[in-house]
C-alpha positions in Angstrom: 8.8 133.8 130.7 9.5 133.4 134.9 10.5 130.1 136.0 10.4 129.4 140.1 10.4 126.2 142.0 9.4 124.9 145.1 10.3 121.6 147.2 7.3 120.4 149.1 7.7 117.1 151.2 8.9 114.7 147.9 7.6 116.8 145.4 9.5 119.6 143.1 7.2 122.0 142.3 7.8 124.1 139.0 5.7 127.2 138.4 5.8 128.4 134.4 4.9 131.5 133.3 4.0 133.5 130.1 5.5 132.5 127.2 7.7 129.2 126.5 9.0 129.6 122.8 12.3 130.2 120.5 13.3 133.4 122.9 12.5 131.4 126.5 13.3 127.7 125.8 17.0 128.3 126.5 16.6 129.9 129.8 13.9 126.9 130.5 16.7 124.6 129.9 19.5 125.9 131.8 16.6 126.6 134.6 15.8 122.7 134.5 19.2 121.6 134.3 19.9 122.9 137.5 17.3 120.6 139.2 18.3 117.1 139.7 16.1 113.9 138.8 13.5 114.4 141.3 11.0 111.8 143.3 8.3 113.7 142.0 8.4 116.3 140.0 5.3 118.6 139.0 4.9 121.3 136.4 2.4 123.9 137.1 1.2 125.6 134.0 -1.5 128.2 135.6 0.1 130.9 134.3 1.6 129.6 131.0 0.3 131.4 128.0 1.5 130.1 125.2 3.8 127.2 124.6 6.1 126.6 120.7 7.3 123.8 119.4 10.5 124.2 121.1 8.6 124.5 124.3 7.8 121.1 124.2 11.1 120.0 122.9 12.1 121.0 126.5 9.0 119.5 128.0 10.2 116.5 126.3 13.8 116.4 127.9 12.5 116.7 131.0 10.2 114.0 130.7 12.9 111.8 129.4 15.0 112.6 132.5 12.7 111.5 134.9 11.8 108.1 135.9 8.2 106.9 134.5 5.5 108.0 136.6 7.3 111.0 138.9 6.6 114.1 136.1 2.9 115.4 136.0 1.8 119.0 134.3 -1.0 120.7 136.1 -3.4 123.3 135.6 -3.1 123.5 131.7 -5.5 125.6 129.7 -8.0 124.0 127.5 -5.6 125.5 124.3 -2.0 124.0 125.3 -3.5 120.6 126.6 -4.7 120.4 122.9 -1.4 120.4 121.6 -0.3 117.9 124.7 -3.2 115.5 123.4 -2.5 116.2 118.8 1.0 115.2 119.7 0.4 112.5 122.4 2.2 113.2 125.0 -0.9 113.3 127.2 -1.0 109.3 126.7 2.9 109.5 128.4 2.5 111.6 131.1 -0.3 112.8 133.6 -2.1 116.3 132.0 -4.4 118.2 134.1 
């Protein structure tokens, strides 16, 4: 998994790629830690191949750090927006 960000007028832009299971989650984490509660803050799943259970555990905490409304995910493949949408998180946050 490589995590990178990038700070665009208001917006926090963070690029995820490869895998985000059991092995990566914890490196997500500290990675995510590090980046303060943000205006707007945008995950950009392009490259994301696969995402575990524990994936969106971190997803989650994200989420829950952020005020309503500033945390989107964009460019999600038809197979991990699927899990977004059979768990419901697509109904909590803006998946694209």
């Amino acid at each position: 998994m490589k995590v990178t960000k990038e700070l665009t007028d208001k917006t926090m832009i963070v690029k995820v790629e490869g895998w985000l299971d059991i092995q990566s989650n914890k490196e997500f984490a500290a990675f995510m830690s590090e980046i303060p509660v943000q205006e707007k803050l945008v995950m950009d799943f392009q490259n994301l191949e696969y995402i575990s259970s524990s994936g969106i555990r971190e997803i989650v905490s994200v989420v829950l750090r952020q005020p309503e409304g500033t945390f989107s995910i964009i460019n999600v493949s038809p197979s991990i927006k699927s899990v977004f949408e059979m768990i419901g998180l697509d109904k909590k946050i803006s998946i694209s």
